[in-house]
C-alpha positions as CSV (number, residue, x, y, z in Angstrom):
1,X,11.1,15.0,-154.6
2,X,10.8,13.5,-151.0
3,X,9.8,10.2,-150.2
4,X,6.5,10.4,-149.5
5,X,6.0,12.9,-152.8
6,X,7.1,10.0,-154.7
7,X,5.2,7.3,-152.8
8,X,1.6,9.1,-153.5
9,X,2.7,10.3,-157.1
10,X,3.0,6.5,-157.7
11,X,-0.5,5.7,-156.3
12,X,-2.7,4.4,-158.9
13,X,-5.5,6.3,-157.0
14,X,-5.9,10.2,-158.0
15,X,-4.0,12.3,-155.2
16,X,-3.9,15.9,-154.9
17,X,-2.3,18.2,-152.6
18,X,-3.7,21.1,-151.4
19,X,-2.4,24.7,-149.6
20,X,-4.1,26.5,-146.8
21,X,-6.6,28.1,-149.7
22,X,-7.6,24.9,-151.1
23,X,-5.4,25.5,-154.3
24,X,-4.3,22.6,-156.0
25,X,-0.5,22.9,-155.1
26,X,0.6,19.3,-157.0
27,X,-1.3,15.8,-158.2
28,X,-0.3,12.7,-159.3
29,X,-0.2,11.1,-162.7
30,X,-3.7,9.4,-161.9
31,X,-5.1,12.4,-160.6
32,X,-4.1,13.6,-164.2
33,X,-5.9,11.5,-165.6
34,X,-8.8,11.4,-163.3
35,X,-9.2,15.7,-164.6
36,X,-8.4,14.8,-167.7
37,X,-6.0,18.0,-167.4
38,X,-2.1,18.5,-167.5
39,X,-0.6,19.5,-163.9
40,X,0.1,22.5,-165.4
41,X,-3.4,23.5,-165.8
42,X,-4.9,22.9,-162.6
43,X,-2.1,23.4,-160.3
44,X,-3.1,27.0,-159.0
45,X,-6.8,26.8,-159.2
46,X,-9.1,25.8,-156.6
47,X,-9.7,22.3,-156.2
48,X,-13.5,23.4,-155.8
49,X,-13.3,24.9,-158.9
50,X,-11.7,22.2,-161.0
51,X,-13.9,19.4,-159.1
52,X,-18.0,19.2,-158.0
53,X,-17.3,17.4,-154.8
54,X,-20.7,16.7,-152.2
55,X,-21.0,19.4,-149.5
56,X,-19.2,16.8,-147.4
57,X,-16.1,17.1,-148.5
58,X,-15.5,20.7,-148.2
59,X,-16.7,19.7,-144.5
60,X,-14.8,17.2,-144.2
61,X,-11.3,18.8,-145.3
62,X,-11.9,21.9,-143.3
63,X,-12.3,19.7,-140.1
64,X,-9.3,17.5,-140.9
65,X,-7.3,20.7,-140.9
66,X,-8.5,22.2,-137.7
67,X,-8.2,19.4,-135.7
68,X,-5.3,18.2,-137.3
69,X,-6.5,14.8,-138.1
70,X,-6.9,12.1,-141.0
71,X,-10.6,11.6,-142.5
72,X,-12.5,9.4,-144.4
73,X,-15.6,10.1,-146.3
74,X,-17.4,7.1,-147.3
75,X,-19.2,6.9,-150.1
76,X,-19.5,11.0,-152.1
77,X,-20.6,12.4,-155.0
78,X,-17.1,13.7,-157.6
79,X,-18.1,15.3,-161.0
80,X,-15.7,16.7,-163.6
81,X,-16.2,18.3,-166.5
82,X,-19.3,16.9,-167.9
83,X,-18.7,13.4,-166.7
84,X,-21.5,11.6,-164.8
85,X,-21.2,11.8,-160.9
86,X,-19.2,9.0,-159.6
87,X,-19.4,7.7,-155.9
88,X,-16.1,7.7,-154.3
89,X,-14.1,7.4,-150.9
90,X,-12.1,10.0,-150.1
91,X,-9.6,10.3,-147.6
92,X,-8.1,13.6,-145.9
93,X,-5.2,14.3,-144.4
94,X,-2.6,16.8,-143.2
95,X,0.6,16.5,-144.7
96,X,3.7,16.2,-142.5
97,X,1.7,17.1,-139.5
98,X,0.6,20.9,-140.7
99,X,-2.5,22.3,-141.7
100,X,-0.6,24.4,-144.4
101,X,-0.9,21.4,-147.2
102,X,-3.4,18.7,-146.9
103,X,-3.8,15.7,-149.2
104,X,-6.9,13.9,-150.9
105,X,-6.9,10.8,-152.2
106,X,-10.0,9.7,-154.4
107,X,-10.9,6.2,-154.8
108,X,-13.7,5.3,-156.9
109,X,-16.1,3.2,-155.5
110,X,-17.9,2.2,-159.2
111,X,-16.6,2.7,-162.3
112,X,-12.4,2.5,-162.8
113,X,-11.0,1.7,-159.2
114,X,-7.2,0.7,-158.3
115,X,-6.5,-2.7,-159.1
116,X,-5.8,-5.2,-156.6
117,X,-2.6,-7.1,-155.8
118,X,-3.1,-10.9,-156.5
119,X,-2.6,-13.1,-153.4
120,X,-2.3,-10.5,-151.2
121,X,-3.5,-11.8,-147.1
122,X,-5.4,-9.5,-145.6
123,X,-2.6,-9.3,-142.9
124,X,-0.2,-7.9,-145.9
125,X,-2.4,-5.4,-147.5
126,X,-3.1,-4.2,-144.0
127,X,0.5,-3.3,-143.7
128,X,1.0,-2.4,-147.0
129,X,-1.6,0.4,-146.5
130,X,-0.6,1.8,-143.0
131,X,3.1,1.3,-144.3
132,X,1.8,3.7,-147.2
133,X,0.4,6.3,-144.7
134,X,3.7,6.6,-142.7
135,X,5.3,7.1,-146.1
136,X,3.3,9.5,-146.8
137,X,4.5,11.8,-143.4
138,X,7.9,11.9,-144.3
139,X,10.2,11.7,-141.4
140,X,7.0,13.0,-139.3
141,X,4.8,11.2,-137.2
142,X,1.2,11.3,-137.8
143,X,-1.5,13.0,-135.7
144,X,-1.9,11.8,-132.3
145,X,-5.0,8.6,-131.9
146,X,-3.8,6.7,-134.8
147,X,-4.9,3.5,-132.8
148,X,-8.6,4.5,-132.6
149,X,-8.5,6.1,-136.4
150,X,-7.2,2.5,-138.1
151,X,-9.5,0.6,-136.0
152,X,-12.6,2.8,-137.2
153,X,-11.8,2.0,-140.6
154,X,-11.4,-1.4,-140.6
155,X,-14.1,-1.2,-138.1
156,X,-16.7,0.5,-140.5
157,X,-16.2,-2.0,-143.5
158,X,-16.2,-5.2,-141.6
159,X,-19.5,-4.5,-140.0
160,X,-21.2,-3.0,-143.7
161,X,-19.7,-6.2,-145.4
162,X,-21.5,-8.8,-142.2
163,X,-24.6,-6.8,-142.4
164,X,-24.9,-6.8,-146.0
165,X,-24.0,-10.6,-145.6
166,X,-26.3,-11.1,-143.3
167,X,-29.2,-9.3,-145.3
168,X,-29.4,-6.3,-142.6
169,X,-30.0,-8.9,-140.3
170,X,-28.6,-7.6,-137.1
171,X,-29.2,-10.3,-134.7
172,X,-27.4,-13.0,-137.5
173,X,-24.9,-10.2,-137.9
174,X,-24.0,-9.7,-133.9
175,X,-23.5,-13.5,-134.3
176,X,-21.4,-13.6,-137.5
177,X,-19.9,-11.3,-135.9
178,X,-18.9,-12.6,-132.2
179,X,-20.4,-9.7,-130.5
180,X,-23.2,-8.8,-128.2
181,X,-26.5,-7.5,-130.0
182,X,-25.9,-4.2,-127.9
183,X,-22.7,-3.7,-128.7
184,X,-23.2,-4.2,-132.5
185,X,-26.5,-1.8,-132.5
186,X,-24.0,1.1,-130.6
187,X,-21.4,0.4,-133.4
188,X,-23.7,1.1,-136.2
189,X,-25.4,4.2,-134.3
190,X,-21.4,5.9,-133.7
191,X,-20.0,5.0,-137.3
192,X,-23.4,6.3,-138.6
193,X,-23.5,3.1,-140.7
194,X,-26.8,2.4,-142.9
195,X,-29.0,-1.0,-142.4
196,X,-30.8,-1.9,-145.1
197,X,-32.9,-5.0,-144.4
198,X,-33.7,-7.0,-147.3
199,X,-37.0,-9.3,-147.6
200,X,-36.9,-12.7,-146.7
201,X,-36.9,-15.0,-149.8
202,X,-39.4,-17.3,-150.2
């Protein structure tokens, strides 16, 4: 097992690893789980077949391996079996820099997520997680614009979590924020990002 196979087969998120025909080529113990299914009886089988993902992610994963690229889908729709549909982020990547294997991580957004490591800055599980990613290439480098990737997703969440803060307010937002009303309004319109403004309490 390399490195990075071991790093993700350690994750405590479900992880599988995919070939160039979307076959489930390997999966991690919480991935496992997360079927409900031994390795041995998925690995082979289309990960279509084994799980109802949105129409998104089959999107998603074929553009991540055309443009060679790590994505993140939001919030989608997983079912298995005869389980309930549960919202979840999933993230895409290549593997090793190739579109031959690619890798999905789930992570539930409701319902059984990871759990979180106590007294942990933000600074630290920052690194942790981009420390993770590298691991996760081997003794490759990841695709080119990692700058502009990691500062979308830290991007996206900061500016749902000050909007929902803020009630959908955008003007207290901008200001909670430090930025320009404009420049906040263009942010929400190129991450695609929902406001939802909530009635004022009386």
């Amino acid at each position: 097992m390399t490195r990075g196979a071991a790093i993700w087969a350690s994750l405590p998120v479900p992880v599988l690893l995919i070939d160039a025909q979307d076959r489930i080529c390997d999966l991690n113990p919480a991935a496992e789980e997360f079927l409900n299914a031994p390795a041995s009886a998925v690995t082979g089988h289309k990960l279509w077949d084994r799980i109802d993902f949105d129409a998104t992610i089959t999107d998603a994963t074929a553009r991540a391996r055309l443009d060679l690229t790590a994505l993140t889908v939001r919030a989608a729709g997983v079912i298995v079996g005869d389980r309930g549909p549960l919202h979840c982020r999933i993230q895409i990547a290549p593997l090793e820099g190739g579109p031959e294997h690619m890798i999905l991580m789930i992570s539930p957004i409701d319902g059984k997520a990871a759990p979180a490591t106590e007294d942990e800055s933000l600074s630290e599980a920052i690194t942790r997680h981009l420390q993770r990613y590298f691991d996760l290439h081997d003794d490759m480098l990841p695709a080119q614009g990692l700058y502009g990737r990691i500062l979308r997703e830290v991007e996206i969440p900061l500016i749902e979590v000050a909007l929902d803060a803020t009630g959908g307010n955008q003007a207290k937002c901008a200001d909670l924020l430090g930025i320009n009303r404009n420049t906040l309004r263009k942010k929400i319109t190129s991450h695609d990002i929902e406001v939802t403004r909530r009635p004022k309490m009386m």
